[in-house]
C-alpha positions in Angstrom: 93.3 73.5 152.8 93.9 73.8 156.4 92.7 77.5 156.6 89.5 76.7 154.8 87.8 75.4 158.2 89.0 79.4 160.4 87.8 81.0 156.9 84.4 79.6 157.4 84.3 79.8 160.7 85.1 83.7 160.3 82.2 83.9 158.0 80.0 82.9 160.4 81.2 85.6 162.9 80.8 87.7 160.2 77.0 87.0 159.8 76.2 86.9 163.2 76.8 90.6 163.4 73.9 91.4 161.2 71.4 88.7 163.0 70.7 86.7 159.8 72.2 83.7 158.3 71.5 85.0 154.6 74.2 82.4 153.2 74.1 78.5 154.0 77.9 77.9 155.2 79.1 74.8 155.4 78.8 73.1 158.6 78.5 69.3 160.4 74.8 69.3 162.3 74.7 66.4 164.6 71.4 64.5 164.7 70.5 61.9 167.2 67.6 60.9 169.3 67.7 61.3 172.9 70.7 59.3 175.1 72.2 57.9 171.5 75.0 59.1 172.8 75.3 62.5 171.0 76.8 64.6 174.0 79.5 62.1 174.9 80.8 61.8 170.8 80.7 66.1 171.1 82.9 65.7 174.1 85.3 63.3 172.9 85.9 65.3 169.6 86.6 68.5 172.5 88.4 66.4 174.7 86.4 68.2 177.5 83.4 67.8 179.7 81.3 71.1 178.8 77.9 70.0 178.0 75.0 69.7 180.5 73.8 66.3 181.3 70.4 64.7 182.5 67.3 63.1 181.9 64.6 64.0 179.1 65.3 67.0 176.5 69.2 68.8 177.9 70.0 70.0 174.8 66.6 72.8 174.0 68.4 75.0 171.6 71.1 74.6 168.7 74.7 75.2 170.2 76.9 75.9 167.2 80.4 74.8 168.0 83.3 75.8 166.5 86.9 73.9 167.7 89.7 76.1 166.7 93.5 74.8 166.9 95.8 76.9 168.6 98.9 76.6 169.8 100.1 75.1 173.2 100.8 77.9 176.0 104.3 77.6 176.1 104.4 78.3 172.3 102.0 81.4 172.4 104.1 82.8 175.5 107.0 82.6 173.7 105.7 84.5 170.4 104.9 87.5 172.7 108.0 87.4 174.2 109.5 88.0 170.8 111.0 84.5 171.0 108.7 82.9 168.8 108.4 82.5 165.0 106.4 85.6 164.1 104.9 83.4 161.4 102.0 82.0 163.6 101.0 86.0 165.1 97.9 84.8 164.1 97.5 82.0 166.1 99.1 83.5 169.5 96.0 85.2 170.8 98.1 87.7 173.0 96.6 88.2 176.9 94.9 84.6 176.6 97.0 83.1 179.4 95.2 79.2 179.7 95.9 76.3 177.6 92.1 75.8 176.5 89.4 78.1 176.9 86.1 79.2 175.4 84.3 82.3 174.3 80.3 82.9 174.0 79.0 85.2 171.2 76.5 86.9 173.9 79.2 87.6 176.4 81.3 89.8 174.5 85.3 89.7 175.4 84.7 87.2 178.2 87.3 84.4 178.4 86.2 80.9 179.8 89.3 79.0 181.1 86.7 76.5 183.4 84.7 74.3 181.2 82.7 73.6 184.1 81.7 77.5 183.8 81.0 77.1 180.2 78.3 74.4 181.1 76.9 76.9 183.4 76.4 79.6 181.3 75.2 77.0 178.3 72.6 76.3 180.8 71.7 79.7 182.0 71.2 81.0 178.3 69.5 78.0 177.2 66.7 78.6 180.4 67.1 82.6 179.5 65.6 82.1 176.1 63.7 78.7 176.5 62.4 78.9 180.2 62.7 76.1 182.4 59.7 73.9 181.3 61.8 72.0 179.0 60.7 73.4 175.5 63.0 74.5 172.9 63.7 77.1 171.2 65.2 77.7 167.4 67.4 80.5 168.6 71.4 79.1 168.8 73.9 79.1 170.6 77.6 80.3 169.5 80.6 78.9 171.5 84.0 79.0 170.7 86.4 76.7 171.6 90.2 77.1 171.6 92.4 73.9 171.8 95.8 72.3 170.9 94.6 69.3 171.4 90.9 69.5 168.9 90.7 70.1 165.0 89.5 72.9 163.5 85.7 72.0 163.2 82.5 73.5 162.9 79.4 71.5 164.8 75.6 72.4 165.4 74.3 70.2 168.6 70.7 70.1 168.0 67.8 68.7 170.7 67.8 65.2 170.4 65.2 63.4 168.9 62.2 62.5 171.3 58.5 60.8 170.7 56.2 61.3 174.0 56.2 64.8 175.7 57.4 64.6 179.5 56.6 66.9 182.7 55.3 70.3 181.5 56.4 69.7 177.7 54.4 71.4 175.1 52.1 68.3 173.3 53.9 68.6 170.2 57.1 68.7 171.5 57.6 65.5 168.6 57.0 68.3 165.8 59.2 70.9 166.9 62.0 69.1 167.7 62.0 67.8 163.7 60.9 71.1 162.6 63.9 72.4 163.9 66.1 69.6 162.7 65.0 69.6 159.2 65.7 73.8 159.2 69.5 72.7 159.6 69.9 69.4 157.5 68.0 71.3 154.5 70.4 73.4 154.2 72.6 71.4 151.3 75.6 72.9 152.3 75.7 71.0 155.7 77.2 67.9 156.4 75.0 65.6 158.6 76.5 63.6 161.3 74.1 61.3 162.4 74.5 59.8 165.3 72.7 56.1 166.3 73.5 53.8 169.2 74.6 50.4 168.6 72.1 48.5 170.7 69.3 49.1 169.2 67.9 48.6 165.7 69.8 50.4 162.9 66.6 50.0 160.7 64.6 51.8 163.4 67.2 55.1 164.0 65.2 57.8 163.7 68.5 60.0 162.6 69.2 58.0 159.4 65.4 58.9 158.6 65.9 62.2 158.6 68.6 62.7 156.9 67.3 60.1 154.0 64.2 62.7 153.5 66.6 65.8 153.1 69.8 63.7 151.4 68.4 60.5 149.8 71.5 59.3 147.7 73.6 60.0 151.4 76.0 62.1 149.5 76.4 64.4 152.5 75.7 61.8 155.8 78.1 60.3 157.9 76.8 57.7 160.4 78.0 56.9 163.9 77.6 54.1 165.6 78.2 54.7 169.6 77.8 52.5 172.4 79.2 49.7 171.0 80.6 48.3 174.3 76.6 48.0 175.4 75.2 45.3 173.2 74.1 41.9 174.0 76.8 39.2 175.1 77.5 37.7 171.8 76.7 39.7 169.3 79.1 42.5 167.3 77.8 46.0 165.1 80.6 44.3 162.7 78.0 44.0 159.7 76.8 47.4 160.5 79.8 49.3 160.4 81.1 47.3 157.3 77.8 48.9 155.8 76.2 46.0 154.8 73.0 46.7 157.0 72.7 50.0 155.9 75.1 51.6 153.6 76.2 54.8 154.0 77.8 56.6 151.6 80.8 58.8 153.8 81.2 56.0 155.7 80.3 54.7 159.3 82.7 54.9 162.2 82.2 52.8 166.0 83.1 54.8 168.7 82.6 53.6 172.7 81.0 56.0 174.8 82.0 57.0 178.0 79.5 55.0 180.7 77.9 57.1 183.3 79.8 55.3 186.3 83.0 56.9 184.1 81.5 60.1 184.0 80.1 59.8 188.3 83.7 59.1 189.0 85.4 61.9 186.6 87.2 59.8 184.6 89.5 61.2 182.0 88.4 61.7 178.3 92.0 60.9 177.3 91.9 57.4 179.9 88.4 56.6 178.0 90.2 57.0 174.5 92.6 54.3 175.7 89.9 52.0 176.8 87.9 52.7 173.4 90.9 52.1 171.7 91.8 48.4 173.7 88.2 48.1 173.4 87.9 48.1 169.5 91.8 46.4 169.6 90.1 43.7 171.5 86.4 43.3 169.5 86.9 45.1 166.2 90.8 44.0 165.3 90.3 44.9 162.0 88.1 47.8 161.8 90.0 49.4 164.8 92.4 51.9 162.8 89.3 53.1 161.3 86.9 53.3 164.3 87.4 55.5 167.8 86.9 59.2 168.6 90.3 60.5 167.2 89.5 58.4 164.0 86.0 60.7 164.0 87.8 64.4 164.7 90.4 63.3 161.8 87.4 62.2 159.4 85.3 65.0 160.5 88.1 67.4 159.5 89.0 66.0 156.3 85.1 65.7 155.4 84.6 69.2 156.3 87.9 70.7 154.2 86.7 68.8 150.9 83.3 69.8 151.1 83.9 73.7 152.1 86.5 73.6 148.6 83.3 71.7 147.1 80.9 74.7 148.4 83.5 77.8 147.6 83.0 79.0 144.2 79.2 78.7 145.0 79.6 80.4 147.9 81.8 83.2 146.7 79.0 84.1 143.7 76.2 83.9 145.9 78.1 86.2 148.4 78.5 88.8 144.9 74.8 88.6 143.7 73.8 89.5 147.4 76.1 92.0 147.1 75.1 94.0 144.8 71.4 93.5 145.1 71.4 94.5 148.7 73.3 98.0 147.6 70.5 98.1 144.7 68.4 98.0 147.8 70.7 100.5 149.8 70.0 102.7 146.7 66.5 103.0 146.6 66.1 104.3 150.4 68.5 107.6 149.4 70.7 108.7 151.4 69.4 111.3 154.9 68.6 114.7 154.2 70.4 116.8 154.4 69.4 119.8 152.2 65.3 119.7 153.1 64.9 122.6 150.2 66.8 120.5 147.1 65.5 117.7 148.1 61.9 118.7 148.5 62.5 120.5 145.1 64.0 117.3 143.7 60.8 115.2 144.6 58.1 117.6 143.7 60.0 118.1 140.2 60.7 114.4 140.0 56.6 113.3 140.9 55.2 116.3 138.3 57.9 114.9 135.5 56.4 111.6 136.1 52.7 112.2 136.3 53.0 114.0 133.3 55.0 111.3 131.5 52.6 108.8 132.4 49.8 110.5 130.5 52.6 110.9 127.2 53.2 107.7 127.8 57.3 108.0 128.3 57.4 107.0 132.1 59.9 104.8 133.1 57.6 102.3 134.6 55.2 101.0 132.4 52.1 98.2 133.2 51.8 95.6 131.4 48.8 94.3 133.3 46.5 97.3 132.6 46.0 100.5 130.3 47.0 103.2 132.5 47.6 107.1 131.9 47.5 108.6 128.5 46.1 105.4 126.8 43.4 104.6 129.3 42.2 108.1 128.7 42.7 107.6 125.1 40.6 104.2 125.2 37.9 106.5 127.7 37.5 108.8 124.5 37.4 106.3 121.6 36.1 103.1 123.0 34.1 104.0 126.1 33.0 107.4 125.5 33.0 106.9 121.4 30.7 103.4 121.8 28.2 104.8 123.9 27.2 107.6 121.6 27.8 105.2 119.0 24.7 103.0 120.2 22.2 105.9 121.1 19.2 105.2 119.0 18.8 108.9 117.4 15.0 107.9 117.3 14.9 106.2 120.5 11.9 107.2 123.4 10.1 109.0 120.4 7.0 107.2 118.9 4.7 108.1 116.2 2.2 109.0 118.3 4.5 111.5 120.0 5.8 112.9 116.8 2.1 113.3 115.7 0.9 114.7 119.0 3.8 117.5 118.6 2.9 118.3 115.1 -0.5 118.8 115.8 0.9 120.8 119.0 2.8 123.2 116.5 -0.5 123.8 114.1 -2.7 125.6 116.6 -6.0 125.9 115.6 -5.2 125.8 111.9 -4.6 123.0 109.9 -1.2 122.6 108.8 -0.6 122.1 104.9 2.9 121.9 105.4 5.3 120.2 108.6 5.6 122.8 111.1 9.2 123.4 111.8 9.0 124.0 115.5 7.7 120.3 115.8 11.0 119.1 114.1 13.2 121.6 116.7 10.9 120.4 119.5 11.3 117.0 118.9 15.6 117.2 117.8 15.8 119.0 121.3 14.6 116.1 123.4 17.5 113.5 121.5 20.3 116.0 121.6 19.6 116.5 125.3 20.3 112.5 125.4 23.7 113.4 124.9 24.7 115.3 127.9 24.9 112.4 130.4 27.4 110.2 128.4 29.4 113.1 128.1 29.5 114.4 131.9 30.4 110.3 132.5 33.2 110.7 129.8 34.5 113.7 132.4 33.8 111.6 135.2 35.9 108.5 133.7 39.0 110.6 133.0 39.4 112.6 136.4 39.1 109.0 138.0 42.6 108.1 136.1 44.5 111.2 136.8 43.6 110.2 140.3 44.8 106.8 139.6 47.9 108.1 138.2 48.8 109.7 141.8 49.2 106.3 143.1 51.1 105.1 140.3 53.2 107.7 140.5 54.0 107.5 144.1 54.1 103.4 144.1 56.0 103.0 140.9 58.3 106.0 139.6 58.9 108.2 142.7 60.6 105.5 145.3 61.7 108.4 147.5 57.8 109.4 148.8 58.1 106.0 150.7 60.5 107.5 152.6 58.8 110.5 153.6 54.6 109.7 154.7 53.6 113.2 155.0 55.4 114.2 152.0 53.3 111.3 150.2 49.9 112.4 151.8 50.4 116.4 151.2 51.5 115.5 147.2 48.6 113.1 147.0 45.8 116.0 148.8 47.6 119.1 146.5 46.6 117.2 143.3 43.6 115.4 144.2 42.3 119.4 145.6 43.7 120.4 141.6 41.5 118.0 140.1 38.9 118.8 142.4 39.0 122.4 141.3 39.0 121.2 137.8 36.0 118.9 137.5 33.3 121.5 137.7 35.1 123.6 135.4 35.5 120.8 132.8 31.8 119.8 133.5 30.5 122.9 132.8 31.9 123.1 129.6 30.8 119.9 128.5 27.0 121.1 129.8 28.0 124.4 127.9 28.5 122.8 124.6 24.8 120.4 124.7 23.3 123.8 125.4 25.2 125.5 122.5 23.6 122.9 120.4 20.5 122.9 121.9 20.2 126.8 121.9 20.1 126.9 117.6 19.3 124.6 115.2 21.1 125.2 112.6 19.1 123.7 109.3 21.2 125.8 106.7 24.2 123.1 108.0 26.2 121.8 104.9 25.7 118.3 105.8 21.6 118.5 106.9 19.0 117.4 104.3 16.5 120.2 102.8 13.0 119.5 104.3 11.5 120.1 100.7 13.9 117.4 99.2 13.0 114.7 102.2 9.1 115.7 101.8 9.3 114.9 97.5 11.7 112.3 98.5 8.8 110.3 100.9 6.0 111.4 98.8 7.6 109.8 95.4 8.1 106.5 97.8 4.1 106.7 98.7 3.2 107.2 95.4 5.3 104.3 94.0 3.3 102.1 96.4 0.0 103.4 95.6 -0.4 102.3 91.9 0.8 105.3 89.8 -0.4 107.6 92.3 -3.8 107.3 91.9 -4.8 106.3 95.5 -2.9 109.0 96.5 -5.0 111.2 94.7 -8.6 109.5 95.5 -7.4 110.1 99.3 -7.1 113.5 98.6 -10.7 114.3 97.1 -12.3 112.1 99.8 -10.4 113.8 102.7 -11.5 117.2 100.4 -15.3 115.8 100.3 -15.3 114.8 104.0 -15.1 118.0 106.0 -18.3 119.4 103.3 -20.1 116.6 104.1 -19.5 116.5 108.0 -19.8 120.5 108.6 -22.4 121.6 105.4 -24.7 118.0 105.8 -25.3 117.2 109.9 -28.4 115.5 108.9 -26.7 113.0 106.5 -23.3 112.1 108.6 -22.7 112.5 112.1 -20.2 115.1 113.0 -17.1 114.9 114.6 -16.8 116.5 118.2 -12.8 116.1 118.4 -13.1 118.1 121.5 -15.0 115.3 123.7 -13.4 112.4 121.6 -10.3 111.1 123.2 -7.5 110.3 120.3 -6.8 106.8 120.7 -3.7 105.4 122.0 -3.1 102.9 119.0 -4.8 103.5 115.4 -4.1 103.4 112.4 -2.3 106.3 110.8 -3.9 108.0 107.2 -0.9 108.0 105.0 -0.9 111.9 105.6 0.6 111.3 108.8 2.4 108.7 107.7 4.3 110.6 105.6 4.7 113.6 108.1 5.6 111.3 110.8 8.5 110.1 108.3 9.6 113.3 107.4 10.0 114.5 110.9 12.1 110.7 111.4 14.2 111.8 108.7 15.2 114.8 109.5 15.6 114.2 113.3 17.8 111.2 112.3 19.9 113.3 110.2 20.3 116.2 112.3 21.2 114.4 115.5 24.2 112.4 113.4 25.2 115.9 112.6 25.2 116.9 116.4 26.7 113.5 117.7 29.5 113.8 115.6 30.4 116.8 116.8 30.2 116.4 120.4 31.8 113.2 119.9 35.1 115.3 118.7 34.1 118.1 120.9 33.7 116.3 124.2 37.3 114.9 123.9 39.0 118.0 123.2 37.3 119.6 126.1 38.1 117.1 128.5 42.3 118.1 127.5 41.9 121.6 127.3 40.0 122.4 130.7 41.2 119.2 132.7 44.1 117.0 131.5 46.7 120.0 129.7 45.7 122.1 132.5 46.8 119.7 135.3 49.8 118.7 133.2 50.7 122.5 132.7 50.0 123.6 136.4 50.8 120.3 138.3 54.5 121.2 139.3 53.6 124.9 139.8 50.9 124.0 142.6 52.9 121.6 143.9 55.5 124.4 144.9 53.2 126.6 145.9 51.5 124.6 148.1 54.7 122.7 149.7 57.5 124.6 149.5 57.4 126.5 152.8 60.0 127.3 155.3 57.7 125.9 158.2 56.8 122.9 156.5 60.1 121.4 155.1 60.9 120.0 158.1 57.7 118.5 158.9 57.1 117.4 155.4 60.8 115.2 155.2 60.7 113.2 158.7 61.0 109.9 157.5 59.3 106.5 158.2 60.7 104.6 161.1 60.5 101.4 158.8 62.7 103.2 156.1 65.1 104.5 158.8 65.6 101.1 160.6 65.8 99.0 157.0 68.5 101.2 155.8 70.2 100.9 158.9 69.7 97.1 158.5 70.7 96.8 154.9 73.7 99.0 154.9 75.0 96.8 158.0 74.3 93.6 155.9 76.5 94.9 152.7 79.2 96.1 155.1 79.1 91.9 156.2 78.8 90.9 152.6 81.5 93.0 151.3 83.5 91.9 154.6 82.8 88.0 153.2 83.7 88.7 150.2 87.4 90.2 151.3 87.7 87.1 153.7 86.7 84.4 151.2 89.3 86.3 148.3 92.3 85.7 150.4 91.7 81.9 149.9 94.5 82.1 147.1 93.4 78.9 144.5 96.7 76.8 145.6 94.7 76.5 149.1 92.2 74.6 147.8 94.3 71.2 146.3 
């Protein structure tokens, strides 16, 4: 279990490199509010002075410490010398000539053998990235620290917590400081080490607070209690530590801080651990084996060992699904060109396949929001196209009046003793001509979904245009210019086949009623009304006796100038007319099913023929044509900076991942019991 601590800690390094922390690694984050004593229980676990000191907010950023046990000098020296067991290679750290030292992760290959230095350069970086107006910033710091004398450890030192903004402090300094707390303690893989000084209230601590709103049953916080040499005369933190104020779950340890008249005169961390220890000897006799800084480091250790064994198997298939979906990922940018004319070819034959499979309905990628392709054209046809013809009244805009008016048109000067037949083509005309809009909008519909298919096409199926903008924008202008071409085409022939039906009508067609058999048809339903037919026939003498009378006898009826008399608006038809007027209904009706049933198959058929098939047949061929160009090939395959830059970025963070996953399967099972 003892190489479970370096294994994370080389885990970390290894996700560093990339810039992201994309797996939650186990880790002790050290919460406290501000002078609880956070920087002196750091220290004592180090057994060094290293961390900057002062009034309000020192510590602005997260300094993630790790402690790593190596062996004393003499031992190293003696493993290079070739006197050494060659067992411990690993720990010799050849060229390293100081007993402890420390490393940043932004000074690369710089050795620290001063922890006075390290201090320095903690507060250089931290006024580098935070400024020196005392604000904070989420960006860590990484420092390494080599030791015989610490436990392997890993530690986050985060700002402590503070309530009233001081000097030149942003307002809601409050905020970000707990922000930035709760980012780390979330993380349920982290242990939190909350620290809480022994004078004041333990109900009050605002570190137990935050860890109860991230870990309520306090499965994964550990609470110290410092200062304990600083409380009123006559009282003791013994009920607190023996968790009867608060209970905690991992436990609560006492530790005595260093005062700052110990730290003005440079006392000794290891003199201070003899105090603490004489100390707790003296006021805790029988907590004192289990209290103190060394007590801590040891339970900090053996905390962190269980709960990395706890996190492993987790860890290890979290590291694997990352795996492979970032080299899914990795996949779908390509690989850089290298060929410009294959793979040019490859994407113009791979866009065509797929626009055309769209419309037949085989693509790879099908919506399951929304019709799209073949069957939105399909439902254009039969619902859209096929509905609107469907509800066009074939008698609709034509009254009885009009159909009178254009009898009387066709009659001339004679009366007519029959319908005239150019009154029925005059009037049929007029409702077949209703047809011709609905189509063209039929036309219309469809080239607005081939259009629609581009950028399915290009968004869905063909992942490699993202890579290449100008590839994209010259594919989507060559077929949006072939449907361009096509739509007048396509709407010509749809005009062409109204005006094939409006230039004969064609009243020998198989399915149109005789004129003769709808005439005897609506005279045998007037009769039938008219009581045997004998009105019918009194009608017919008086409208025989009326013209003598009104032409032979002026002086007994008043004649009829129908040139000066207007024809009224609204009267009320002889049954003549009627029955003309019904005949002509008739057969318009009948005929105009005839033609709407044919341009309702014809207009379909068109639309494929002269726009659809012909884009599907051509599509690839145009594409070539247009695109495939000597000059242009280069031009045409410069990829986007974004896809450049996230390959680079997602083949660097498999590389880590697949680097995790090597270090994590060396941990052989009989490491972790």
């Amino acid at each position: 279990m003892e190489t479970l601590i370096p294994t994370i800690n080389r885990l970390q390094e290894v996700f560093l490199t990339v810039g992201a922390e994309i797996i939650q690694l186990p880790q002790i984050v050290v919460v406290g509010s501000q002078s609880s004593g956070k920087s002196s229980v750091l220290e004592s676990l180090v057994g060094r002075d290293f961390l900057p000191r002062g009034s309000g907010i020192v510590t602005r950023r997260p300094l993630v410490l790790q402690l790593i046990n190596v062996s004393p000098l003499q031992e190293r020296l003696k493993i290079e010398n070739g006197n050494g067991v060659k067992q411990n290679v690993q720990n010799s750290y050849p060229g390293v000539k100081a007993e402890e030292w420390g490393t940043f992760l932004h000074c690369k290959n710089q050795i620290f053998s001063d922890f006075q230095e390290i201090r320095r350069e903690i507060e250089a970086e931290t006024e580098r990235s935070s400024g020196d107006n005392k604000g904070i910033s989420p960006e860590p710091i990484y420092l390494k620290i080599y030791s015989p004398k610490v436990l392997n450890l890993t530690l986050v030192d985060l700002p402590g917590i503070t309530k009233v903004p001081v000097g030149d402090q942003p307002e809601d300094i409050e905020t970000q400081v707990q922000e930035m707390i709760l980012s780390f303690i979330s993380n349920p893989n982290s242990l939190i080490l909350a620290v809480s000084p022994a004078n004041s209230d333990l109900a009050t601590s605002d570190a137990l607070k935050l860890a109860r709103e991230v870990d309520p049953d306090g499965r994964r916080t550990l609470l110290v209690v410092s200062k304990l040499d600083l409380m009123d005369a006559g009282t003791d933190a013994l009920e607190v530590l023996l968790g009867r104020v608060i209970p905690v779950r991992l436990g609560i340890i006492g530790v005595v801080n260093r005062s700052q008249h110990d730290i003005n005169t440079q006392k000794s961390l290891e003199d201070s651990m003899k105090d603490e220890q004489a100390f707790l000897q003296r006021h805790y006799p029988s907590l004192a084996s289990r209290a103190g800084s060394r007590y801590l480091a040891k339970t900090l250790s053996r905390l962190l060992m269980h709960h990395i064994r706890d996190c492993l198997p987790e860890l290890k298939t979290r590291v694997t699904v990352l795996s492979s979906q970032y080299q899914a990922q990795l996949n779908s940018y390509g690989q850089p060109v290298e060929d410009h004319s294959a793979t040019l070819l490859q994407i113009v034959t791979k866009f065509a396949s797929d626009y055309c499979n769209t419309i037949e309905g085989t693509a790879r990628y099908i919506q399951t929001s929304e019709l799209c392709g073949g069957a939105r054209i399909c439902y254009i046809f039969h619902e859209t196209f096929g509905r609107t013809l469907q509800s066009i009244d074939p008698l609709g805009g034509l009254t009885e009046l009009d159909i009178l008016t254009a009898i009387r048109n066709a009659t001339g000067p004679r009366p007519a003793l029959f319908v005239p037949e150019v009154s029925f083509e005059l009037l049929v005309k007029r409702q077949i001509k209703r047809l011709e809009e609905p189509s063209l909008r039929c036309v219309e519909l469809v080239h607005e979904e081939l259009q629609r298919i581009i950028q399915h096409c290009s968004s869905f199926s063909t992942q490699e245009l993202l890579r290449f903008p100008k590839l994209h924008d010259s594919i989507v202008e060559v077929v949006t210019g072939l449907l361009r071409k096509r739509l007048p085409i396509t709407n010509d022939m749809v005009h062409n086949l109204v005006a094939i039906e409006l230039a004969y009508i064609n009243t020998k067609h198989p399915d149109f009623t005789d004129a003769a058999q709808v005439s005897a048809s609506v005279n045998s339903q007037q009769a039938e009304g008219l009581d045997g037919g004998k009105r019918w026939k009194n009608e017919r003498v008086a409208e025989e006796k009326a013209p003598a009378a009104g032409f032979g006898s002026p002086s007994k009826g008043q004649a009829i100038n129908l040139l000066d008399t207007a024809v009224p608006v609204s009267r009320k038809l002889s049954s003549r007319e009627q029955r003309d007027c019904e005949v002509i209904q008739r057969l318009i009706k009948c005929y105009f099913l005839i033609v709407r049933k044919s341009i309702q198959d014809s207009v379909p058929k068109t639309v494929m023929h002269f726009l659809v098939n012909f884009v599907k047949e051509h599509l690839q061929s145009e594409l070539v044509g247009q695109l495939y160009k000597q000059p242009l090939l280069q031009e045409l395959l410069i990829e986007s900076q974004d896809t450049a830059q996230q390959r680079t970025e997602v083949a660097h963070m498999l590389e880590a991942l697949k680097k995790a996953n090597n270090i994590i399967s060396e941990i052989r099972e009989t490491h972790l019991w």
